[in-house]
C-alpha positions in Angstrom: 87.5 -7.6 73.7 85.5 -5.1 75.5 82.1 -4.2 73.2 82.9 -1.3 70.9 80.5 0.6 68.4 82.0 2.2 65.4 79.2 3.9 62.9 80.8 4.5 59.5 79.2 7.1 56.5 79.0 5.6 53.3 79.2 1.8 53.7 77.1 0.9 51.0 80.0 0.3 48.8 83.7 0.6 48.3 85.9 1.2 50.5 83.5 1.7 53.6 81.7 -1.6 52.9 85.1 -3.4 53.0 85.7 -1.4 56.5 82.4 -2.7 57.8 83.0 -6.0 57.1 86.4 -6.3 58.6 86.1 -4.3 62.1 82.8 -6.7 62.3 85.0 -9.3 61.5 87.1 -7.8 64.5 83.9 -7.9 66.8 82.7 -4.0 66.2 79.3 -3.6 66.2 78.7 -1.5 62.9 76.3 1.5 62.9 76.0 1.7 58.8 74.8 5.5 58.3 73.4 5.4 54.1 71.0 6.8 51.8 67.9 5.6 52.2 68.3 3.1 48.8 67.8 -0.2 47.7 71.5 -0.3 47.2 71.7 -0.1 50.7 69.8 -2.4 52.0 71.3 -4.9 49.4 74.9 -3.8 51.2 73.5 -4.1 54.6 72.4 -8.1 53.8 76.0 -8.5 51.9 77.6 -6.8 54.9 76.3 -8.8 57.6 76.4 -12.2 55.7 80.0 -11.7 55.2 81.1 -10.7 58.6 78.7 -12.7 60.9 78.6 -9.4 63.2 75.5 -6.9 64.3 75.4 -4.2 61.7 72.4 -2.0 62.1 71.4 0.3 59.4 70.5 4.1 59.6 70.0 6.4 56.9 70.6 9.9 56.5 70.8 12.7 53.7 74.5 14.1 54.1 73.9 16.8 52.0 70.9 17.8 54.6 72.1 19.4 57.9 68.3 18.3 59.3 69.1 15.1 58.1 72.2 14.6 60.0 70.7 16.4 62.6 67.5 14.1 63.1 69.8 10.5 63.0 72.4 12.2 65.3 69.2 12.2 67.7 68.6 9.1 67.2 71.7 7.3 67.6 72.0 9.1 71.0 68.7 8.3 71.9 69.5 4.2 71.3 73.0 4.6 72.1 75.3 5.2 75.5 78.7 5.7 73.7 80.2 5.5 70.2 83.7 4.0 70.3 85.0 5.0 66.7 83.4 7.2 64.0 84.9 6.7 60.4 83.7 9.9 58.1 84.1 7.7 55.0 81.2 9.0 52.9 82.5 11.1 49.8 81.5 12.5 46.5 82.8 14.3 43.2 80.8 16.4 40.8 81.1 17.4 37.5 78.9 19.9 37.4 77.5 22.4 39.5 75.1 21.0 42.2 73.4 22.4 45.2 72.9 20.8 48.6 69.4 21.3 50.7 71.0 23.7 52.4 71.8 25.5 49.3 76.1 24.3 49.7 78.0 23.2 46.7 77.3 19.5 46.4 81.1 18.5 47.2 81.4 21.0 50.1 78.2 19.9 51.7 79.1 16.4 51.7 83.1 15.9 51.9 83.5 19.0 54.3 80.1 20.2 55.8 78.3 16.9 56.4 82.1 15.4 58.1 82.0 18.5 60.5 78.5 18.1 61.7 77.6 14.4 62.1 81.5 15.1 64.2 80.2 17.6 66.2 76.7 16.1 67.1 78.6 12.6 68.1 81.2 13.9 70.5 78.7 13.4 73.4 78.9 9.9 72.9 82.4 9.5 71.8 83.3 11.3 75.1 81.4 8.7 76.8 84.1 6.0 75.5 87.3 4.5 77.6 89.5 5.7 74.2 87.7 6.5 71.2 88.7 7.4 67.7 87.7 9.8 64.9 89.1 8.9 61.6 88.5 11.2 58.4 88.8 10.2 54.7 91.0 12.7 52.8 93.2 12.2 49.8 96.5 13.6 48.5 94.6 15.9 46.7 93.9 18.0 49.4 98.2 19.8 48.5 96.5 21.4 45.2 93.2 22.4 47.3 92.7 26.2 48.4 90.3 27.8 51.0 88.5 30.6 49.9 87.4 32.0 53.2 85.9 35.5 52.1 83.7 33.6 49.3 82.7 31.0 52.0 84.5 28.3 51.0 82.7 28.4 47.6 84.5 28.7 44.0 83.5 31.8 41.9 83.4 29.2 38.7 82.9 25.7 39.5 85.6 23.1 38.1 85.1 19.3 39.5 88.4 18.6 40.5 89.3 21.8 42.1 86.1 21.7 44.6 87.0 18.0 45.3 90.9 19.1 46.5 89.5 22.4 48.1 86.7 19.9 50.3 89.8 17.6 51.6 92.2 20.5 52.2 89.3 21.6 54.5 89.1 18.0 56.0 92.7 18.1 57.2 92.3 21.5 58.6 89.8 20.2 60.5 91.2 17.4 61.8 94.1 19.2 63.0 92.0 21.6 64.6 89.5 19.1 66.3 92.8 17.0 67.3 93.6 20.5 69.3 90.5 21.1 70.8 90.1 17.8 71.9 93.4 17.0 73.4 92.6 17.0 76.9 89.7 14.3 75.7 89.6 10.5 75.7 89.1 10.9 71.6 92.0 11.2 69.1 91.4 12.7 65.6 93.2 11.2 62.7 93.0 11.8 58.9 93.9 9.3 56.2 94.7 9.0 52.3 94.0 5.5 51.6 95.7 5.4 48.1 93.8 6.0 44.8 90.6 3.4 45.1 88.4 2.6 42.8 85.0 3.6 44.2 82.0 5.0 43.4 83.7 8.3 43.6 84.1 7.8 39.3 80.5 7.3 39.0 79.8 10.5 36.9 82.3 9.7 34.7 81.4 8.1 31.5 81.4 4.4 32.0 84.7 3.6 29.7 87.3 6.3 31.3 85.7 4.4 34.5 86.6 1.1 33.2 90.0 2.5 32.0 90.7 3.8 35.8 89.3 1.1 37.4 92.4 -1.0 36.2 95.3 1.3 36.8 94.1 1.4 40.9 93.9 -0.3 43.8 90.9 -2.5 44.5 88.5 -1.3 47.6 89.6 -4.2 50.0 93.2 -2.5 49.6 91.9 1.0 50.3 90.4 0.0 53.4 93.3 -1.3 55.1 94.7 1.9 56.3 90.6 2.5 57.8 90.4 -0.6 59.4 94.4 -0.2 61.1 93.5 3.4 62.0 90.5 2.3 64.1 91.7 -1.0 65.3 95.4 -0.6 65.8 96.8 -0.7 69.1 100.1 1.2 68.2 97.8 4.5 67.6 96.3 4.9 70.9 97.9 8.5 71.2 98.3 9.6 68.1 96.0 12.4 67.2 96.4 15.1 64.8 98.2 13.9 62.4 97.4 12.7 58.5 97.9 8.7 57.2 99.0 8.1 53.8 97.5 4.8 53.5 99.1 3.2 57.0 102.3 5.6 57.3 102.2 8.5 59.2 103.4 11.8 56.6 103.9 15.0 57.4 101.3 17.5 55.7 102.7 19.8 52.8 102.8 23.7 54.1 99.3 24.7 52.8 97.8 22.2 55.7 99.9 24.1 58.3 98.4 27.4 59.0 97.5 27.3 62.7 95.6 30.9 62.4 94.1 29.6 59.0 92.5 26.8 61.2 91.0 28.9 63.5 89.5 31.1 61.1 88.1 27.7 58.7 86.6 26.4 62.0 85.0 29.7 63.0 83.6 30.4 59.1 82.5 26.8 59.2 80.4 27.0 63.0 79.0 30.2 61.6 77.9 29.0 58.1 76.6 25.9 59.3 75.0 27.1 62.5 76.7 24.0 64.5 78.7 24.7 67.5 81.2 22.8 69.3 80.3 23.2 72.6 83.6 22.5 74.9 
């Protein structure tokens, strides 16, 4: 199998741990983009024990656009090409939290930070023979809403509202990167890998985690669909287009607004001061 690279966000656990290990498995050598944490390193030893491949670790602040900024720079500065990027890395809040760049904490880092490491990666990913994007949504994303003339912000924060609004963003995006990449050697795909149980539930008390923990599927199910999306033969021209779990589904109407997506894109470059330069 020719050499490919595929860098994954939030590996440390979870479902993107259980990605890691099997595309290494595969013969992907694994870029593992964390917090800087001891849980991370601990991962990174688990990770590469398990798999027998090259995993490198690199750690970033996704709620920081200097953060992804600065590692972007660095990965292009070690690497020629990036065959597969996996925007795994996702959070839900409680409460009302600010990112560094003074986001919402769930916008920042399921919308925001998926848009930017994207954009500053394309150089490389061009540089592929066929690579792949694949984002991390949920079927969450039907009850989601974007608030365009508030910035994408809420005007009173509720947990599981922000959480749909930040995946309804992530599948206008990939819909509208899909376009703007077409003529491109990089396909854009979106995936709902089923209801996991991740470190997503981490700010809930620990027995309602314990309590959802046994109605769900375990991470090494919920990575399936990641691993098939990136490794899959049968999707080599498939772009555009959302995965629940390994199924290709149609997205409900509020996904579908074409002129919607070009005004999310254009509030997004402008808010986040990152370009996509065609």
């Amino acid at each position: 199998m020719e050499h490919k690279i595929c860098l994954i966000t939030g590996c440390n656990s979870g479902i993107g741990k259980v990605t890691a290990i099997e595309l290494a498995r595969k013969g992907y050598e694994i870029i593992m983009l964390v917090r800087d944490s001891e849980k991370s390193r601990i991962a990174f030893k688990e990770i590469k024990n398990e798999s027998g491949g090259k995993i490198i670790l690199k750690y970033t602040d996704l709620a920081s656009f200097d953060s992804i900024k600065k590692v972007s720079e660095d990965i292009k500065s070690t690497y020629n090409k990036i065959d597969i990027l996996i925007n795994n890395a996702g959070i839900f809040k409680r409460k009302f939290e600010k990112s560094a760049d003074s986001f919402e904490m769930t916008l920042a880092v399921n919308y925001f930070a998926t848009f930017a490491l994207t954009v500053f990666m394309i150089p490389l990913l061009k540089k592929s023979s066929q690579a792949r994007i694949i984002n991390l949504t949920s079927e969450l994303y039907k009850r989601g809403q974007v608030n365009l003339s508030n910035d994408f912000a809420m005007e009173k924060f509720v947990g599981n509202k922000a959480y749909a609004n930040s995946k309804l963003l992530v599948v206008y995006f990939t819909k509208e990167l899909a376009k703007r990449l077409a003529s491109e050697n990089i396909t854009v795909n979106c995936v709902h890998p089923g209801v996991v149980g991740t470190d997503v539930f981490r700010e809930y008390p620990n027995w309602i985690a314990r309590l959802l923990s046994l109605m769900i599927s375990k991470p090494k199910e919920g990575a399936k669909p990641s691993v098939y999306l990136a490794s899959s033969g049968d999707l080599e021209k498939i772009t555009g287009k959302y995965f629940y779990k390994d199924k290709l589904k149609p997205t409900d109407e509020i996904a579908n607004d074409a002129d919607l997506s070009e005004k999310i894109w254009k509030k997004t470059e402008e808010l986040t001061g990152i370009k996509y330069a065609e």
